[in-house]
N, CA and C atoms as a LAMMPS dump frame, in Angstrom:
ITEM: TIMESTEP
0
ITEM: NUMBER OF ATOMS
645
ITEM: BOX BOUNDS ff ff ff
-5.0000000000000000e+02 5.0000000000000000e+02
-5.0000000000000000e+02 5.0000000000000000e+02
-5.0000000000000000e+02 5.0000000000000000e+02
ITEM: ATOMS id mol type element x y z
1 1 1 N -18.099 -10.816 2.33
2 1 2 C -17.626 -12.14 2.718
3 1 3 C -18.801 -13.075 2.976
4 2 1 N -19.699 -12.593 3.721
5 2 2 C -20.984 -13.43 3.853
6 2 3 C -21.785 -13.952 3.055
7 3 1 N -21.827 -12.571 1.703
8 3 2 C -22.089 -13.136 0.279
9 3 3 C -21.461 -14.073 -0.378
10 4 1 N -20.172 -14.313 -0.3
11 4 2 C -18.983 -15.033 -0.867
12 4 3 C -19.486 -16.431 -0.414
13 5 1 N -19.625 -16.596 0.869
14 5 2 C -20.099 -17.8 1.536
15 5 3 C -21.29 -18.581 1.163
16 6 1 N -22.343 -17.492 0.72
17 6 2 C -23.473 -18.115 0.442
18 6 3 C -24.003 -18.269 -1.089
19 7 1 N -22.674 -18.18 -2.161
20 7 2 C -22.307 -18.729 -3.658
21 7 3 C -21.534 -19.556 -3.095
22 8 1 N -20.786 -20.322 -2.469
23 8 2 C -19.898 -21.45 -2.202
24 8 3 C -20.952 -22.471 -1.882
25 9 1 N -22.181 -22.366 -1.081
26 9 2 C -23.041 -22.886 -0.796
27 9 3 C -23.765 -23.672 -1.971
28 10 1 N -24.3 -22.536 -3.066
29 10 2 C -24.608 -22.985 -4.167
30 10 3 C -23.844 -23.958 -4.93
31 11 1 N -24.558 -25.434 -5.205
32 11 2 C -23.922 -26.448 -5.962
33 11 3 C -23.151 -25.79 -7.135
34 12 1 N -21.908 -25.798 -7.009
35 12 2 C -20.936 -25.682 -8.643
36 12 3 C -20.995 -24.109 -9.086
37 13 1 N -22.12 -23.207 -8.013
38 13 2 C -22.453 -21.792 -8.872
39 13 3 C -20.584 -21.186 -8.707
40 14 1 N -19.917 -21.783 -8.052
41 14 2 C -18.416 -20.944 -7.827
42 14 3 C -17.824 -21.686 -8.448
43 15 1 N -18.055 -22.369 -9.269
44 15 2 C -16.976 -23.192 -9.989
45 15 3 C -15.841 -22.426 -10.82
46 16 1 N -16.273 -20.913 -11.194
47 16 2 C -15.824 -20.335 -12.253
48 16 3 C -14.652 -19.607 -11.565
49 17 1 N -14.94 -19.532 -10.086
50 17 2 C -13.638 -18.628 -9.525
51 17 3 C -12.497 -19.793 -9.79
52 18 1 N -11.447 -18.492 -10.555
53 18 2 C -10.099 -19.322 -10.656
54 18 3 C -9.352 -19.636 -8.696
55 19 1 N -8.499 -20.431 -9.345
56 19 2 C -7.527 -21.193 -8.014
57 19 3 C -6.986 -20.035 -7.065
58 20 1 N -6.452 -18.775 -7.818
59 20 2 C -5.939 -18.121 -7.156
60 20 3 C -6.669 -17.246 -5.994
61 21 1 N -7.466 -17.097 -6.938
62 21 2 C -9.138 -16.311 -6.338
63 21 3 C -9.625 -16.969 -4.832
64 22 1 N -9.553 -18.243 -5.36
65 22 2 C -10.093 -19.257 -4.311
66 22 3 C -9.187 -19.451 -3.023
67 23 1 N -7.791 -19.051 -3.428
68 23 2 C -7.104 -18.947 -1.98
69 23 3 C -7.005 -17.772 -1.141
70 24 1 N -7.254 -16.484 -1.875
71 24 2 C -7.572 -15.202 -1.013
72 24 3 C -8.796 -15.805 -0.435
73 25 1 N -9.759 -16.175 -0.93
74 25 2 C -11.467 -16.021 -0.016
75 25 3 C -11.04 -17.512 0.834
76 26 1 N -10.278 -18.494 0.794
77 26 2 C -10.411 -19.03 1.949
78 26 3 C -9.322 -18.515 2.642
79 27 1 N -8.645 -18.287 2.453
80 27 2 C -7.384 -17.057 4.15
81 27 3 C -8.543 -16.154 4.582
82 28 1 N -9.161 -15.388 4.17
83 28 2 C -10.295 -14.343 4.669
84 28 3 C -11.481 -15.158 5.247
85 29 1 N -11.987 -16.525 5.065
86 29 2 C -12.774 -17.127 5.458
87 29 3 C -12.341 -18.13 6.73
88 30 1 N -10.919 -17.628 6.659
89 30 2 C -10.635 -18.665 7.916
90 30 3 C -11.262 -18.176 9.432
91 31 1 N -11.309 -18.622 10.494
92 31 2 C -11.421 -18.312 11.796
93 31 3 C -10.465 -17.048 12.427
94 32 1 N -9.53 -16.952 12.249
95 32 2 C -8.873 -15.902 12.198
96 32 3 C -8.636 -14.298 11.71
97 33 1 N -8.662 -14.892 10.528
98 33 2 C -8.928 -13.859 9.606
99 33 3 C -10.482 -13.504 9.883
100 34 1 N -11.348 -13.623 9.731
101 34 2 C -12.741 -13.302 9.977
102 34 3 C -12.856 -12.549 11.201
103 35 1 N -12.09 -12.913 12.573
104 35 2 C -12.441 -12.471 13.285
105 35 3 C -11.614 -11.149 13.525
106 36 1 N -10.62 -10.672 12.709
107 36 2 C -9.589 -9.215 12.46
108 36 3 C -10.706 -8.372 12.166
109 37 1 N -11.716 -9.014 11.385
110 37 2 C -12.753 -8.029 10.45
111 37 3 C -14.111 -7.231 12.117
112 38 1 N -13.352 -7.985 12.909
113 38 2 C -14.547 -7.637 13.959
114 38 3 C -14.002 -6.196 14.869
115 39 1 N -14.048 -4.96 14.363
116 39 2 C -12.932 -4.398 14.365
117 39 3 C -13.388 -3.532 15.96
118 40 1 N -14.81 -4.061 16.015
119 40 2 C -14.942 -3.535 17.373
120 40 3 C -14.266 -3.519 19.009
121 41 1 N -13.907 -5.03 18.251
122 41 2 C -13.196 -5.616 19.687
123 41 3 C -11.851 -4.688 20.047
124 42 1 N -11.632 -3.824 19.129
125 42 2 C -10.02 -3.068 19.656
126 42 3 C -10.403 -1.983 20.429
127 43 1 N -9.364 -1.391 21.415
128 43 2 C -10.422 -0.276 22.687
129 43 3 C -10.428 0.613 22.028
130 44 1 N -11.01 1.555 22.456
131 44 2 C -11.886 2.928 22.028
132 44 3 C -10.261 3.664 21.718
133 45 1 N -9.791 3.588 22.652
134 45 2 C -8.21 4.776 22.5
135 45 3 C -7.62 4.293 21.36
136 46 1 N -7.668 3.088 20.965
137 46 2 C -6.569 2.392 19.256
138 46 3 C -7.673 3.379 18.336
139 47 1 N -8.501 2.605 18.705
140 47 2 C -9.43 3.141 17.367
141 47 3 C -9.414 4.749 17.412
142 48 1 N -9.587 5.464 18.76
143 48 2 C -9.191 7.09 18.567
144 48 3 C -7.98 7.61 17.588
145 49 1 N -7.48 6.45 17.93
146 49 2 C -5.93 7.436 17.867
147 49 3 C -5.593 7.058 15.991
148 50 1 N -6.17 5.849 15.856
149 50 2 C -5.79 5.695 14.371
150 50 3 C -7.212 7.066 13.403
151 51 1 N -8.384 7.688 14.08
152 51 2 C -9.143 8.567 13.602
153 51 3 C -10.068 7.823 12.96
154 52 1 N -11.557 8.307 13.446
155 52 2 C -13.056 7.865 13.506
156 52 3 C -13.048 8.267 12.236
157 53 1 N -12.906 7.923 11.159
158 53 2 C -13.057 7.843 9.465
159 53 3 C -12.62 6.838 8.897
160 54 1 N -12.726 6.414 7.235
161 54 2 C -13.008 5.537 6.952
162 54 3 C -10.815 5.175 6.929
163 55 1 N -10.363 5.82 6.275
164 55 2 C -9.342 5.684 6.286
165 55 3 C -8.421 5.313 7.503
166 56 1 N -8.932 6.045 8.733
167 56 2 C -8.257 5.331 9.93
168 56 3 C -8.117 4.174 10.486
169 57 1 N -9.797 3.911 9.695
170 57 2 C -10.237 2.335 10.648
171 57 3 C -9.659 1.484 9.433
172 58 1 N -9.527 1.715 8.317
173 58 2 C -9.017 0.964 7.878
174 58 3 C -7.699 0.22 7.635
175 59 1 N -6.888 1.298 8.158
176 59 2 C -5.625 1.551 8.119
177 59 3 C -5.343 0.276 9.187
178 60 1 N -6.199 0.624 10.42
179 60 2 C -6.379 -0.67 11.918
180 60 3 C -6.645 -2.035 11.207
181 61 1 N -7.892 -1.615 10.459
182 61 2 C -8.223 -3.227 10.036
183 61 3 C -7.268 -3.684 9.48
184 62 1 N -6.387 -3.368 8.664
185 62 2 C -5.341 -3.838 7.541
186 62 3 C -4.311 -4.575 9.079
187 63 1 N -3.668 -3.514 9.893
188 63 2 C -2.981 -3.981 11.013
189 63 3 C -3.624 -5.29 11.42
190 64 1 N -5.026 -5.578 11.53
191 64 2 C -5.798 -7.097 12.049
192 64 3 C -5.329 -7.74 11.799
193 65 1 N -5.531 -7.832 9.861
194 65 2 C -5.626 -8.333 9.28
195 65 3 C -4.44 -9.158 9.159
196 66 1 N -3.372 -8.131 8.881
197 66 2 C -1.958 -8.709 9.082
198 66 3 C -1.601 -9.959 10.663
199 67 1 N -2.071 -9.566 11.859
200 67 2 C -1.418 -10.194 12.591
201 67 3 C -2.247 -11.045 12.556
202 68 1 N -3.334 -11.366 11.941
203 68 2 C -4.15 -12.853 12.008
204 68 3 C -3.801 -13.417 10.891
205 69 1 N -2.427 -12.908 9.922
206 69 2 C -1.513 -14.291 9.203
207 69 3 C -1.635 -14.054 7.458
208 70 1 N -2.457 -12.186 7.406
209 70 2 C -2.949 -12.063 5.761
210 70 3 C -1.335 -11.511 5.279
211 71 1 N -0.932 -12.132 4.326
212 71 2 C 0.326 -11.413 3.998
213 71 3 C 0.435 -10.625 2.756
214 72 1 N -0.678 -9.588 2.562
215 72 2 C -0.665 -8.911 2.008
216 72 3 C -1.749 -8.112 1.86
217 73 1 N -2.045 -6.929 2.245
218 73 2 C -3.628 -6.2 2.476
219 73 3 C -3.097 -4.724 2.12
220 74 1 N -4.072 -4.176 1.126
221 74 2 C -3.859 -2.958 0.379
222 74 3 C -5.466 -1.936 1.18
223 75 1 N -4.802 -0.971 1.122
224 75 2 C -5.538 -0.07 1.703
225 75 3 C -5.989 1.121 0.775
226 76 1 N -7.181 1.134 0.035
227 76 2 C -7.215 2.252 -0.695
228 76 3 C -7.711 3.488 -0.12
229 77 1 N -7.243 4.442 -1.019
230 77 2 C -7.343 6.191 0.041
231 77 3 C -7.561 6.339 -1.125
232 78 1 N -8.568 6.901 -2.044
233 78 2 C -9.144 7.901 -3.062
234 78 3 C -9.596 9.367 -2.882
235 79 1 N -9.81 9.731 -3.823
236 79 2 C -10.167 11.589 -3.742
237 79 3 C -8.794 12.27 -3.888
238 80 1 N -7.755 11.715 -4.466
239 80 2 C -6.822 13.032 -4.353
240 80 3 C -6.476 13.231 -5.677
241 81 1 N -7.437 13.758 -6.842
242 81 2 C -7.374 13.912 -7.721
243 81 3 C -7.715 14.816 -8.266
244 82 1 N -6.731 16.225 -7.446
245 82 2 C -6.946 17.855 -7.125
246 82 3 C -6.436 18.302 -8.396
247 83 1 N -7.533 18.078 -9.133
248 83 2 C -7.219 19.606 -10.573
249 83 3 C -7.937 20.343 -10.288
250 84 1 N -8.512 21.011 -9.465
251 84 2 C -9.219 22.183 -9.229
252 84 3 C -9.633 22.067 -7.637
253 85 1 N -9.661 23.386 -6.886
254 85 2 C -9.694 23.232 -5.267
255 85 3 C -9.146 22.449 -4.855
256 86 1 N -7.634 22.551 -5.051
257 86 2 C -6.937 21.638 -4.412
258 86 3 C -6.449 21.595 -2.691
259 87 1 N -6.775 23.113 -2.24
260 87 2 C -6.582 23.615 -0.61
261 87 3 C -7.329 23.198 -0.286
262 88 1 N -8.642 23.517 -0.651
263 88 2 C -9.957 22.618 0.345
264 88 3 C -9.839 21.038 0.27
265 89 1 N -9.606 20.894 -1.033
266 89 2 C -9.51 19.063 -0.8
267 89 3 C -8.725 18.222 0.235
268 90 1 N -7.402 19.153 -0.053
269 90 2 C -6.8 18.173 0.57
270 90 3 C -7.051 18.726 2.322
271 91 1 N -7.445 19.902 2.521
272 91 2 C -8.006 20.256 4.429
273 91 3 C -8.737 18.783 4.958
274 92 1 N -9.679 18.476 4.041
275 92 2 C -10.427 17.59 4.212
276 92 3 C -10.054 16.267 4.264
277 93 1 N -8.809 15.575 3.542
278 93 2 C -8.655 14.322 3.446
279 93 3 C -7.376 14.258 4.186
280 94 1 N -6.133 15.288 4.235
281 94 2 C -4.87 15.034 4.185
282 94 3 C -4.323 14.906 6.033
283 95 1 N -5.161 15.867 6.961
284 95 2 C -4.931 15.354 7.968
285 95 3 C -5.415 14.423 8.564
286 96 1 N -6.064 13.471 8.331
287 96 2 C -6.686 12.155 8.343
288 96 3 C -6.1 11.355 7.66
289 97 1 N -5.205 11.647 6.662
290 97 2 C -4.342 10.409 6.222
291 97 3 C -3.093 10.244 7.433
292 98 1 N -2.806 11.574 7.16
293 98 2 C -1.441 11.73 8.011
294 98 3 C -1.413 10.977 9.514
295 99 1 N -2.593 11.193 9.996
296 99 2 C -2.861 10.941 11.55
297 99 3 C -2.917 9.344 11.541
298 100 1 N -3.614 9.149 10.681
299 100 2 C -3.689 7.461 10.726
300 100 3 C -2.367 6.373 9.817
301 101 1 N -1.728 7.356 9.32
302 101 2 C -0.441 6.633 8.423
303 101 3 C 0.764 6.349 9.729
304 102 1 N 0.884 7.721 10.431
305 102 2 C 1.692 7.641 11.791
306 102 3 C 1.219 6.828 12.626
307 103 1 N 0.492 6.551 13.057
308 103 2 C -0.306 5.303 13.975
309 103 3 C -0.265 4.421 13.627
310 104 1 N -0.297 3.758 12.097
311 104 2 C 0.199 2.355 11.794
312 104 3 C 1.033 1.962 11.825
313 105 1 N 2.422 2.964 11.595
314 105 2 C 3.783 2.858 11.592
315 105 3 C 4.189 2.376 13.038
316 106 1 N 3.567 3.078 13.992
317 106 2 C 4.169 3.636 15.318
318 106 3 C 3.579 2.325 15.81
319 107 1 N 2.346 1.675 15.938
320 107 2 C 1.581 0.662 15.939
321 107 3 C 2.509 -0.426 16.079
322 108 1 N 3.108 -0.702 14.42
323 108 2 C 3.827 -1.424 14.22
324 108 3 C 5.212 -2.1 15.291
325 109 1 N 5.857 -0.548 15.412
326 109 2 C 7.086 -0.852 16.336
327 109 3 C 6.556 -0.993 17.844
328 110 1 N 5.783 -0.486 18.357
329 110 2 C 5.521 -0.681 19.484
330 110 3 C 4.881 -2.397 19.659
331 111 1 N 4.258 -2.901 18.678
332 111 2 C 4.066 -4.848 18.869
333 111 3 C 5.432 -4.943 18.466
334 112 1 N 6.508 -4.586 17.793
335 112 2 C 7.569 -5.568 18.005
336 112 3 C 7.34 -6.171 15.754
337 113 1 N 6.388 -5.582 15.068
338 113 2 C 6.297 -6.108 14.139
339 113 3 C 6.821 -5.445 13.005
340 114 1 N 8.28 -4.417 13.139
341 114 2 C 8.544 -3.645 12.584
342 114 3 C 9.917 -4.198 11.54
343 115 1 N 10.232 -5.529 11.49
344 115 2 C 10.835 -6.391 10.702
345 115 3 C 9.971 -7.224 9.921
346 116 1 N 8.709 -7.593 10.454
347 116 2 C 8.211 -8.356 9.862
348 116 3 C 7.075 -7.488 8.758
349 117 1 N 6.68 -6.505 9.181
350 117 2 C 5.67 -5.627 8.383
351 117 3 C 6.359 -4.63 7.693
352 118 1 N 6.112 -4.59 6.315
353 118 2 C 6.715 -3.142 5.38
354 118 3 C 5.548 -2.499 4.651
355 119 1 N 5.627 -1.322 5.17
356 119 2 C 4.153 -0.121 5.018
357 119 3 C 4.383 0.339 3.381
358 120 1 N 3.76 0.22 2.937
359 120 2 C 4.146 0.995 1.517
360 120 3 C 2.813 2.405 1.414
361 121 1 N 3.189 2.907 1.206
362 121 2 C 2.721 4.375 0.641
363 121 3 C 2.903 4.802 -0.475
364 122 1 N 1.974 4.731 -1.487
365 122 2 C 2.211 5.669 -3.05
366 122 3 C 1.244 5.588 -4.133
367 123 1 N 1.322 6.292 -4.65
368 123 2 C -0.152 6.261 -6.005
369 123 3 C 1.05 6.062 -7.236
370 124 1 N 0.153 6.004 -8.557
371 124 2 C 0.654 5.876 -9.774
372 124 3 C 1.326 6.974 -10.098
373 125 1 N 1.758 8.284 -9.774
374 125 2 C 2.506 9.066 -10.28
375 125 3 C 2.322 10.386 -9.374
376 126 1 N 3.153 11.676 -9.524
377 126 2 C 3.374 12.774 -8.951
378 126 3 C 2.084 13.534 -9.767
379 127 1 N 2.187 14.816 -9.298
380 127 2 C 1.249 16.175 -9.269
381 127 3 C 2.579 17.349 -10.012
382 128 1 N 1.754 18.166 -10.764
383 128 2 C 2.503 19.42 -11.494
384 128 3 C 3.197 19.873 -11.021
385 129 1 N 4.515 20.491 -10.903
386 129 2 C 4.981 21.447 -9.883
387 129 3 C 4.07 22.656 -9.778
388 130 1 N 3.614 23.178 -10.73
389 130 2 C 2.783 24.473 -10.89
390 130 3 C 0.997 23.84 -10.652
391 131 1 N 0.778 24.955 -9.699
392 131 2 C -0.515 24.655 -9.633
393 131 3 C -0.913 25.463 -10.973
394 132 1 N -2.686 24.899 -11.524
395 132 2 C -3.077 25.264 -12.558
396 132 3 C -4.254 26.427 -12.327
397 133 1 N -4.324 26.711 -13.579
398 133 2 C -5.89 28.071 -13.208
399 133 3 C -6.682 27.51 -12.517
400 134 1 N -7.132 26.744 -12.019
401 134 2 C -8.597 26.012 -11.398
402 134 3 C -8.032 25.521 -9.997
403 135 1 N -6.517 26.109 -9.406
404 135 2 C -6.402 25.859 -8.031
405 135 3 C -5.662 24.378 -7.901
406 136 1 N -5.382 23.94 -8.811
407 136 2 C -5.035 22.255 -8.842
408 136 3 C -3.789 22.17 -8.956
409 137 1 N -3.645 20.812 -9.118
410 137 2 C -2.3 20.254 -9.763
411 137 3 C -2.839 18.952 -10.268
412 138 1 N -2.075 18.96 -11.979
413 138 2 C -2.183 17.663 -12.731
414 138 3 C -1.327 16.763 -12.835
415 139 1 N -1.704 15.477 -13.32
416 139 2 C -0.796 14.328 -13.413
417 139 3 C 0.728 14.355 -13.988
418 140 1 N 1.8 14.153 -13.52
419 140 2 C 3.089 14.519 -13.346
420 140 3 C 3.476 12.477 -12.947
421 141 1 N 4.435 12.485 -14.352
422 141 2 C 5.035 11.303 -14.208
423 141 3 C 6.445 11.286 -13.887
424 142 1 N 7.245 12.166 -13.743
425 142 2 C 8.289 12.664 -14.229
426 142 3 C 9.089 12.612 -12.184
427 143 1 N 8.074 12.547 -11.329
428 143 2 C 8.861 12.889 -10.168
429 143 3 C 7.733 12.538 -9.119
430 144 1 N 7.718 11.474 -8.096
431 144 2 C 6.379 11.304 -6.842
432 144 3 C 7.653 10.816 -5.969
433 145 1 N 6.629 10.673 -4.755
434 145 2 C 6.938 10.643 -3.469
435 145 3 C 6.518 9.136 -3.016
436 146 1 N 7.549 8.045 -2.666
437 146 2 C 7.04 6.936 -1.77
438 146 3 C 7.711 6.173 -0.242
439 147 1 N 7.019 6.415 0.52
440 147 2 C 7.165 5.717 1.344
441 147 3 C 7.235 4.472 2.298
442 148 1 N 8.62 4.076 2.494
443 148 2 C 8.494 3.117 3.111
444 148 3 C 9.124 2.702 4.565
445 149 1 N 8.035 1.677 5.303
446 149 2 C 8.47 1.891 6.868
447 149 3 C 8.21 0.361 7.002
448 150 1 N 9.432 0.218 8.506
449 150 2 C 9.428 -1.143 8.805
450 150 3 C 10.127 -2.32 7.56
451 151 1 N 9.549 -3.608 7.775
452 151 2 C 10.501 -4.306 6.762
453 151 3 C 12.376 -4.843 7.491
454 152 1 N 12.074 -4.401 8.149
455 152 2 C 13.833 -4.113 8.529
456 152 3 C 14.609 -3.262 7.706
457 153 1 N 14.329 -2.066 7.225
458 153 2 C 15.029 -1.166 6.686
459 153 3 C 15.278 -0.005 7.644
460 154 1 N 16.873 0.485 7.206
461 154 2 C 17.189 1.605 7.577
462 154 3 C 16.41 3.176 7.006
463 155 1 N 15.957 3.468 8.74
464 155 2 C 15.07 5.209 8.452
465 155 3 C 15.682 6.022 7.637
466 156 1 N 15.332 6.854 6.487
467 156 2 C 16.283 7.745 6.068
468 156 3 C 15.101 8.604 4.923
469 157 1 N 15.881 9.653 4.666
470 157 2 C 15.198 10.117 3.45
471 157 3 C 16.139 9.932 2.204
472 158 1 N 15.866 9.438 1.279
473 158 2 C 16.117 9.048 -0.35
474 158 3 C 16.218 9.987 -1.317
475 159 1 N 16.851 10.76 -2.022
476 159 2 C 17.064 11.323 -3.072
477 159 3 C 16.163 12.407 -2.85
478 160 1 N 16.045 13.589 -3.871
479 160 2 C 15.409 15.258 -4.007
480 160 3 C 15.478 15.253 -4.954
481 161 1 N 14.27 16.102 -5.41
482 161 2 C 13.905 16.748 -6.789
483 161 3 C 14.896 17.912 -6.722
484 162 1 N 14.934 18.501 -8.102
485 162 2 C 15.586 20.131 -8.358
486 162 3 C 14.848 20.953 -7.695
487 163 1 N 15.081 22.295 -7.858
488 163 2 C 14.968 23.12 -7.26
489 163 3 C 13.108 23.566 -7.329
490 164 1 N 12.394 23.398 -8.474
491 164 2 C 11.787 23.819 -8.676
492 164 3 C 10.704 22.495 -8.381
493 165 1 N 10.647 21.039 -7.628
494 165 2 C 9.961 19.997 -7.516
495 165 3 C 9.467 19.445 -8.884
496 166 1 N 10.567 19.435 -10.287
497 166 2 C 9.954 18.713 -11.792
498 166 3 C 10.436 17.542 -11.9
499 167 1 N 11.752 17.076 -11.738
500 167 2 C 12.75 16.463 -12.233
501 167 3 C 13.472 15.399 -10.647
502 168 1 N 13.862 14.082 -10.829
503 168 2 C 14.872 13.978 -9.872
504 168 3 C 16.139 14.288 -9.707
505 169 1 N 16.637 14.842 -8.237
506 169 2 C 18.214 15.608 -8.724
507 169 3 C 18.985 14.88 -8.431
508 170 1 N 18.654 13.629 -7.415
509 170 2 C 19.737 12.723 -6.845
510 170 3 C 18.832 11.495 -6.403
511 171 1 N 19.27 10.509 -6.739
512 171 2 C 18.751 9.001 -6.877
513 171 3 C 17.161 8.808 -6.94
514 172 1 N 17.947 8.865 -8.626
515 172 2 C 16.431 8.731 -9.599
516 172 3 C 15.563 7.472 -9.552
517 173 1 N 15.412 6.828 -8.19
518 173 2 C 15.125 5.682 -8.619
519 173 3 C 13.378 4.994 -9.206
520 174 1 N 12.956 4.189 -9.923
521 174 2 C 12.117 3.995 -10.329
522 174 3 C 11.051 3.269 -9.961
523 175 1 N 9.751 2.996 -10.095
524 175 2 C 8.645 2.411 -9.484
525 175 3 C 9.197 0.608 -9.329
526 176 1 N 9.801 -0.005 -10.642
527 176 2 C 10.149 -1.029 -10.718
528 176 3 C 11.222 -0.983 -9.23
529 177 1 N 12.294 -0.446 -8.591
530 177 2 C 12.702 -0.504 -7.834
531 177 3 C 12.442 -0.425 -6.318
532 178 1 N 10.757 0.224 -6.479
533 178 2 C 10.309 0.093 -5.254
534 178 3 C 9.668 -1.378 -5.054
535 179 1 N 9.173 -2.137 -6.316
536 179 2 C 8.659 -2.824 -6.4
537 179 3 C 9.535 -4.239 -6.329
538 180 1 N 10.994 -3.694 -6.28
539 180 2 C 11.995 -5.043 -6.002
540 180 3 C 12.255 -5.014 -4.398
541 181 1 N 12.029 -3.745 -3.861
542 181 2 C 11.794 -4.017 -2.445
543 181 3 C 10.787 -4.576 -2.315
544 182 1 N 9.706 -4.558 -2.398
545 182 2 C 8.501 -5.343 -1.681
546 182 3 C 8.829 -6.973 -2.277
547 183 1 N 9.268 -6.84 -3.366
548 183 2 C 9.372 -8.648 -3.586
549 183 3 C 10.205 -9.23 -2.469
550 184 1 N 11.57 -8.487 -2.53
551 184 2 C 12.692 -8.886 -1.388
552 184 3 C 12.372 -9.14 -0.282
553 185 1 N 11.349 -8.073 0.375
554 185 2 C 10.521 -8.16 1.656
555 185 3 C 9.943 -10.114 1.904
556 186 1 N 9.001 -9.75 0.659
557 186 2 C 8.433 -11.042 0.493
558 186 3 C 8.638 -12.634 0.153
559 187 1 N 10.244 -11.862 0.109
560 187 2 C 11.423 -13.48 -0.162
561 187 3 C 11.269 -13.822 -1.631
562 188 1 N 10.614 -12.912 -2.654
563 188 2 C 10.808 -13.076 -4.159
564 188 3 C 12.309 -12.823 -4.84
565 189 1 N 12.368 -13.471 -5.588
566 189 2 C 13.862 -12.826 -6.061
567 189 3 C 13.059 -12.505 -7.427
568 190 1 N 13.795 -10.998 -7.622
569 190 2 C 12.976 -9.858 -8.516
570 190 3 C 13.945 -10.302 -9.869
571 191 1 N 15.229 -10.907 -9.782
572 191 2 C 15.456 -10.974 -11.125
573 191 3 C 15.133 -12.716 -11.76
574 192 1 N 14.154 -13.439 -11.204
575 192 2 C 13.393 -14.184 -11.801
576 192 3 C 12.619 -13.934 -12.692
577 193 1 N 12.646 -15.067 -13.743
578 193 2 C 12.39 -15.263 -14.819
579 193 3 C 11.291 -16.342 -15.21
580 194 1 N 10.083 -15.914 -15.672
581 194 2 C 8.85 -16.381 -16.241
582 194 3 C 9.136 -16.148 -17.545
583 195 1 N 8.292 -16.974 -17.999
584 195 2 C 7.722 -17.356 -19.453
585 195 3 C 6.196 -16.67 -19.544
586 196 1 N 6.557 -16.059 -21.013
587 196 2 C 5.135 -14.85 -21.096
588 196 3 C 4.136 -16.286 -22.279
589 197 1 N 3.331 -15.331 -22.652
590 197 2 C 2.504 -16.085 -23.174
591 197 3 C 2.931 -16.628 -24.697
592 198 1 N 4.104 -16.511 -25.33
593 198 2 C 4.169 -16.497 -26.299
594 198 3 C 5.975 -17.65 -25.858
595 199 1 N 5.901 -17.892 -24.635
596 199 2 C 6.971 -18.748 -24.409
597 199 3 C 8.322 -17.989 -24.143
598 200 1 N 8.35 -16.784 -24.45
599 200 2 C 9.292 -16.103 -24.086
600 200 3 C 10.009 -16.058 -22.546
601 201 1 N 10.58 -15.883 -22.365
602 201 2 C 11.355 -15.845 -20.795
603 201 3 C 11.492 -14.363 -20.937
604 202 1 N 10.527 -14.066 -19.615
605 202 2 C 10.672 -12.34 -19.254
606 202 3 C 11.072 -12.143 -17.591
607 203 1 N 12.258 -11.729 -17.284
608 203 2 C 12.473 -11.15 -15.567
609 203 3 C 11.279 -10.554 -14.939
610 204 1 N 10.435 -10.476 -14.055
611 204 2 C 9.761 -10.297 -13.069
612 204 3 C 9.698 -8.74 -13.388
613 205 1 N 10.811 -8.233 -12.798
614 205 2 C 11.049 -6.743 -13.169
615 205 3 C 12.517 -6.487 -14.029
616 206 1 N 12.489 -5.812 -14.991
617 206 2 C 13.304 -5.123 -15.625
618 206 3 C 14.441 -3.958 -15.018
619 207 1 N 13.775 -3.256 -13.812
620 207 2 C 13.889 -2.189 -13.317
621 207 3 C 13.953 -3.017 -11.819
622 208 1 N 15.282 -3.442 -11.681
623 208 2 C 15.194 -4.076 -10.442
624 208 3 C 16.142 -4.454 -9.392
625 209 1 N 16.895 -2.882 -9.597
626 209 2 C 18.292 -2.616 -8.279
627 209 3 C 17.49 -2.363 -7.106
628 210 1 N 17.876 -2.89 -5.807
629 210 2 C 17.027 -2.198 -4.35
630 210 3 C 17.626 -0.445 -4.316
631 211 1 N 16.567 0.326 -3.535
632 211 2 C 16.75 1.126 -3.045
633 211 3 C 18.158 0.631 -1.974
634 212 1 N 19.268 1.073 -2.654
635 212 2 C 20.559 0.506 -1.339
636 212 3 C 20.455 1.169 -0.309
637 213 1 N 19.708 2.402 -0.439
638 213 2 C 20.283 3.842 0.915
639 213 3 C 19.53 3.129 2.203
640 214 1 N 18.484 2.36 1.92
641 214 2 C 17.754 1.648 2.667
642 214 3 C 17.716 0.784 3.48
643 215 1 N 18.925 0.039 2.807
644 215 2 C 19.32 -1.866 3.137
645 215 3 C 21.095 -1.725 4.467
């Protein structure tokens, strides 16, 4: 951000950032927002409890970030891309997600921001049912796991795989449908219609019933 500041400085050198660009770095450059990033100021016990790693504190900062007015902050968690030693990997990363995913949630309802904030949880696709010779599991499109908290949705668990974790056995629903919740969240209406580059009129999403079990 400090870098960001000191190319804005430079006559015209930022001219090239597009409009959209230019309204994320001034919300992050505001007085507010800047000061979420000061992540010291929260007491020692928040910051314990969300876990002294990178993922915990970030998980907090994102929480800052949000109540100083950012309406939308993604949190990346990498390394879980277990095709081989997949027990040790995940020893190492998975109770540190867990510890700090429950603390944002819990975070949430305890300020009272559990209508206004919706947690999303999920990567681009599932893992093998069968682990492989090298201890792993590979990329599996066919069946994943996502979570969502707060928003004003009803708690529940959503549909099951078969027996064997390959296939969905009951409400198959699709990425496009998680993705009509977060628009809804965000007051988008998902079966809006843009014009692609060729003038065509294309819906937002294609794939775009809500999760009902939810609503």
């Amino acid at each position: 951000l400090d870098a960001k500041e000191r190319l804005e400085d430079l006559n015209g050198a930022a001219r090239a950032v597009d409009n959209f660009s230019q309204q994320a770095f001034d919300i992050v450059h505001g007085s507010k927002a800047r000061d979420a990033f000061e992540i010291g100021k929260e007491p020692d016990s928040v910051r314990d409890r969300y876990g002294r790693n990178t993922v915990g504190q970030s998980m907090l900062l994102a929480r800052r970030l949000v109540e100083a007015g950012v309406t939308c902050v993604t949190v990346r968690c990498t390394g879980w891309d277990d095709h081989k030693n997949m027990v040790k990997g995940l020893k190492g990363r998975a109770p540190n997600y867990d510890l700090a995913m429950a603390t944002l949630v819990q975070d949430h309802y305890e300020r009272g921001l559990e209508k206004d904030v919706l947690v999303v949880a999920m990567g681009e696709f599932g893992r093998t049912p069968r682990v492989n010779k090298n201890g792993g599991r590979d990329h599996w499109g066919a069946l994943m796991s996502v979570l969502l908290a707060g928003g004003g949705l009803n708690p529940g668990i959503v549909g099951e795989s078969n027996a064997k974790g390959e296939v969905p056995a009951d409400a198959p629903y699709l990425p496009g449908n998680i993705l009509a919740m977060i628009y809804r969240h965000l007051g988008i209406d998902p079966a809006a219609a843009i014009n692609d580059l060729t003038g065509r009129p294309r819906y937002l999403l294609e794939d775009r019933e809500y999760v009902r079990e939810l609503l």
